[in-house]
N, C-alpha and C positions, 0 to 999 in steps of 0.2 A: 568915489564911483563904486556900484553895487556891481560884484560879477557875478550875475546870476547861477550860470554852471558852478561855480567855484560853492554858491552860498547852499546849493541843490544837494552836491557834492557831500558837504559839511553838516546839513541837517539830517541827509539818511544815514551819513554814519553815527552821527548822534542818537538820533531816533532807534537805529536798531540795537544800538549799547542800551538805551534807555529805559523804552518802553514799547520796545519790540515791534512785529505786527499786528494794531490792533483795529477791529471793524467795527464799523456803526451799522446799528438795524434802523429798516426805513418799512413803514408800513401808510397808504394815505398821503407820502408825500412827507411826512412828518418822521423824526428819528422817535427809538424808543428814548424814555431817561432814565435815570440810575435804575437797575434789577429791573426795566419794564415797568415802572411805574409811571404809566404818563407819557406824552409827548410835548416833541419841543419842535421848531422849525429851526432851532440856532443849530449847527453841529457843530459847535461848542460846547454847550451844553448834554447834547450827547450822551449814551451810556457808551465806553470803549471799551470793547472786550476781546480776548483772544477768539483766534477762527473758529476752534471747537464750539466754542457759546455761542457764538455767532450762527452756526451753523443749526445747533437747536432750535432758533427761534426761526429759521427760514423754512417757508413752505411758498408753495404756488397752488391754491387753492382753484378746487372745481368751481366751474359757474362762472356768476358776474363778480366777486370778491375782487376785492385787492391782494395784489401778491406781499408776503412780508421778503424782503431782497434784505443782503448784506453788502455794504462795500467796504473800502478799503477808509481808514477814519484819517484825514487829512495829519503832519505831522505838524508838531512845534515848530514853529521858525527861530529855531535858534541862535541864528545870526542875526535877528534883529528884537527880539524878546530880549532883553533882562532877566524877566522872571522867568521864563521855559530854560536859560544857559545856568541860573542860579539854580536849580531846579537838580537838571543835571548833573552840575559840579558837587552841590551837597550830598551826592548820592555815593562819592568816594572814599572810601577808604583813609585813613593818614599818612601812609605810605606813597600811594598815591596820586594823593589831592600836594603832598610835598612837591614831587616830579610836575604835575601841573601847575603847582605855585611859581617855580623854577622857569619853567618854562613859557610861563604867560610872561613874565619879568625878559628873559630873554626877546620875546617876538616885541614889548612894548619899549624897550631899555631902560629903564627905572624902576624900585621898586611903589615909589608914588603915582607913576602912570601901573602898577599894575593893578594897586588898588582901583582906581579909577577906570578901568578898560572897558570898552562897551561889548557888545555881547558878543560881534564878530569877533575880536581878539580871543576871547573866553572859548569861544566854539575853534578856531585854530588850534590852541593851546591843547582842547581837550580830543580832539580828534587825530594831532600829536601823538596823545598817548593812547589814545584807543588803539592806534597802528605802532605804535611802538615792541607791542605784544609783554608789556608788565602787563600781571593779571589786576585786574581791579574789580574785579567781583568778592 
């Protein structure tokens, strides 16, 4: 059973270790995509950038234009991605990614289910040590 607060919980601290707060521009309805080249409807696809950038590209134009707005760019779910918690995890140090290895093996009790862990475990593991206060940057 998913605990939503719990998984909410888990992916902003994730996200704010990770890849910080980042905005998508929306001009038409449509996101810019990478550098303003183009748009997309997916915001996935998306360009994500920090608020400062973000902030260059937004106006609210005189007249009948469309305004270019920024919002807040949705985060990884990394409690139920693989690839967004793998993502994460490779971004550790060896020091670490040690204490994480440890400690995924601890929450799963084997070291073969830790190899095997799905992403919720992997996101415990690493928000562990997020709060732990080892530095990992």
């Amino acid at each position: 059973m998913k605990d939503t607060q719990t998984d909410r919980h888990l992916n902003a601290k994730i996200a704010q270790w990770h890849v910080g707060l980042l905005y998508v521009i929306k001009k038409h309805g449509l996101y810019y995509r990478e550098n303003a080249h183009g748009y997309t409807g997916n915001v996935s696809e998306a360009w994500k950038v920090p608020l400062d950038v973000a902030q260059k590209h937004e106006y609210i134009p005189l007249g009948c234009q469309d305004p270019v707005t920024i919002e807040l760019a949705p985060r990884p779910d990394y409690c139920s991605d693989l690839n967004a918690i793998r993502a994460a995890v490779d971004k550790l140090p060896d020091g670490p990614f040690a204490w994480w290895s440890n400690h995924l093996m601890q929450i799963v009790g084997t070291h073969l289910k830790a190899v095997n862990a799905g992403p919720r475990e992997r996101a415990e593991a690493l928000v562990a040590l997020i709060e732990s206060g080892i530095p990992i940057q």
